[in-house]
FITIPA-886611 format. One record per residue (C-alpha): x negated, y, z; residue number from 1; residue in one letter. Coordinates in nm, 3 decimals, decimal comma, always signed. Layout:
ATOM;u;v;w;seq;type
ATOM;X;Y;Z;NUM;A
...
This chain:
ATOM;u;v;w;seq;type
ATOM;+0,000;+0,000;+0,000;1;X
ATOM;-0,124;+0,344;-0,098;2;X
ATOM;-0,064;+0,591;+0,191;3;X
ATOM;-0,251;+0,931;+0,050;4;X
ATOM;-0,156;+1,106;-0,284;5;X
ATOM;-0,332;+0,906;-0,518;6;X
ATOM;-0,200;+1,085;-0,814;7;X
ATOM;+0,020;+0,856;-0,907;8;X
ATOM;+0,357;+1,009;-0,928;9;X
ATOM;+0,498;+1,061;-1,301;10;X
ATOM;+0,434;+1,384;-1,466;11;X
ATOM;+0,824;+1,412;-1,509;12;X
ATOM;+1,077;+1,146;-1,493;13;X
ATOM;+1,018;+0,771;-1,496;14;X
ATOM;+0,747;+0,525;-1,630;15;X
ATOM;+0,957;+0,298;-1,901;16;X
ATOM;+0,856;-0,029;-1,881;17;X
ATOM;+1,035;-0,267;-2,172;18;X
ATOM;+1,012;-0,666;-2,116;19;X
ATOM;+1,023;-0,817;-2,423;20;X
ATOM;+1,247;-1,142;-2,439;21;X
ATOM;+1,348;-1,409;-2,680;22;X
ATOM;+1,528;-1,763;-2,702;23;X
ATOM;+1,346;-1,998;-2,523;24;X
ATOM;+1,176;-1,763;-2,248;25;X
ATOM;+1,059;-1,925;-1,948;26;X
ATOM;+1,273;-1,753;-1,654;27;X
ATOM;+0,987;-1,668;-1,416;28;X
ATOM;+0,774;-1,496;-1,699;29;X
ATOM;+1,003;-1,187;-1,750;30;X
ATOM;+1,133;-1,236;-1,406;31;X
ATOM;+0,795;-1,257;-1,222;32;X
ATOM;+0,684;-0,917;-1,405;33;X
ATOM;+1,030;-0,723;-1,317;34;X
ATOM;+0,986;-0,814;-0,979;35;X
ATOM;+0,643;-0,681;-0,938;36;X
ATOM;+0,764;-0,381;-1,121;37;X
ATOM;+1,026;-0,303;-0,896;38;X
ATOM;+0,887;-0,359;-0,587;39;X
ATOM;+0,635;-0,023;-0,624;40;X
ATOM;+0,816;+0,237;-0,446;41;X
ATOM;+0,631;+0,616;-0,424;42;X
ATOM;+0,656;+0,731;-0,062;43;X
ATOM;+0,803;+1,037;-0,019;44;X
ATOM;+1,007;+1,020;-0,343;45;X
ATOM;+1,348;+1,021;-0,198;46;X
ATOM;+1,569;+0,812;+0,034;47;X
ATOM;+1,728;+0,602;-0,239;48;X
ATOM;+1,555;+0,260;-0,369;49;X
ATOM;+1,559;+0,432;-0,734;50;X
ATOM;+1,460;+0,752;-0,628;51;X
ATOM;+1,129;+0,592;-0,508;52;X
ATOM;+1,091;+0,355;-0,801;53;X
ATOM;+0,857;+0,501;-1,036;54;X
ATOM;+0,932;+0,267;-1,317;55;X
ATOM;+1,285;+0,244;-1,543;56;X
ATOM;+1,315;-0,140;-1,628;57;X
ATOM;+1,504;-0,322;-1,890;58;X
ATOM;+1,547;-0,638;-2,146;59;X
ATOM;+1,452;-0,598;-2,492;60;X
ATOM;+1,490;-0,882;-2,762;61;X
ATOM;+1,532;-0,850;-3,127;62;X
ATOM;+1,902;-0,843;-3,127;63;X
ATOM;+2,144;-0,715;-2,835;64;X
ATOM;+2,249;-1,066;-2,891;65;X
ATOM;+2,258;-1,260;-2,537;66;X
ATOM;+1,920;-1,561;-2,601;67;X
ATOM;+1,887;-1,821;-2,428;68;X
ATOM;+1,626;-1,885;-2,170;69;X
ATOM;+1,458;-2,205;-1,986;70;X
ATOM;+1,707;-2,464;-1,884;71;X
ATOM;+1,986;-2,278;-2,110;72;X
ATOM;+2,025;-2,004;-1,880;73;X
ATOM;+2,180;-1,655;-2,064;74;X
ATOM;+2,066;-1,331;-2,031;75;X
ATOM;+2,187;-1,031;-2,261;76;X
ATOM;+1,915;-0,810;-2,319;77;X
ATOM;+1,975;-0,429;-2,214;78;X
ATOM;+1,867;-0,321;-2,573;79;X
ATOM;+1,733;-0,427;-2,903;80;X
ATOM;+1,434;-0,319;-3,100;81;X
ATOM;+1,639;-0,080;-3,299;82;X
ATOM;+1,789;+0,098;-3,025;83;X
ATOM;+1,552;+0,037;-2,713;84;X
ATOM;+1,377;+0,372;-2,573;85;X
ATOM;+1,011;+0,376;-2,650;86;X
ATOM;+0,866;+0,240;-2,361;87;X
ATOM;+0,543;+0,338;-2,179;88;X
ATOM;+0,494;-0,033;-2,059;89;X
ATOM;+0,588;-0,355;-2,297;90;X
ATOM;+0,536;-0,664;-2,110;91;X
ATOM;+0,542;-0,980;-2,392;92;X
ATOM;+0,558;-1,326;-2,283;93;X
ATOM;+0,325;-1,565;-2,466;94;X
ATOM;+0,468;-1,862;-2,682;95;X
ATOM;+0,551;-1,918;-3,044;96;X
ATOM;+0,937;-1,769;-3,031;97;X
ATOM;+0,772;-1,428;-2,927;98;X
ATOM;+0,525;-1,431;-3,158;99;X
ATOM;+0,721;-1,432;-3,433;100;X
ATOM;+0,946;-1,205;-3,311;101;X
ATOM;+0,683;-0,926;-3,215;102;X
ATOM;+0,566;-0,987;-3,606;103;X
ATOM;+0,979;-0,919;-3,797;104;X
């Protein structure tokens, strides 16, 4: 935990951080990575849990379609590459599927 003013507040607004997911994603590779993500808080940055979150999270796959993750599990992504804000952060799981999707 970083106590002092390390400089590490945003500029203005939040950090975007996009996880990239496709059919066939292993649950605890996105999920492991929005955890961590959400759990830095900014002391001093407000009373709220989001007010102290530096980061905005969300799903991105190629479609807004919902895919299909490990054991059949589905997850609708909060955007799709056409529409998705430009993020700051893009966290890609490794495998085949997301290979060829980071390449269309």
């Amino acid at each position: 935990m970083i106590t002092e003013d390390a400089g590490l507040t945003p500029p203005s607004g939040k950090i975007n951080v996009a996880i990239l997911l496709a059919d066939g994603a292993t649950m605890i590779d996105f999920a492991g990575p929005w955890e961590v993500f959400q759990d830095v808080h900014i002391e001093g940055g407000g009373r709220t849990h989001d007010a102290r979150m530096p980061f905005r999270l969300y799903t991105v796959a190629e479609t807004s379609d919902p895919i299909r993750a490990s054991a059949g599990m589905r997850i609708v992504p909060d955007y799709s590459f056409e529409n998705a804000p430009q993020p700051n952060v893009l966290v890609i799981l490794l495998g085949r599927r997301f290979d060829r999707a980071m390449h269309r």
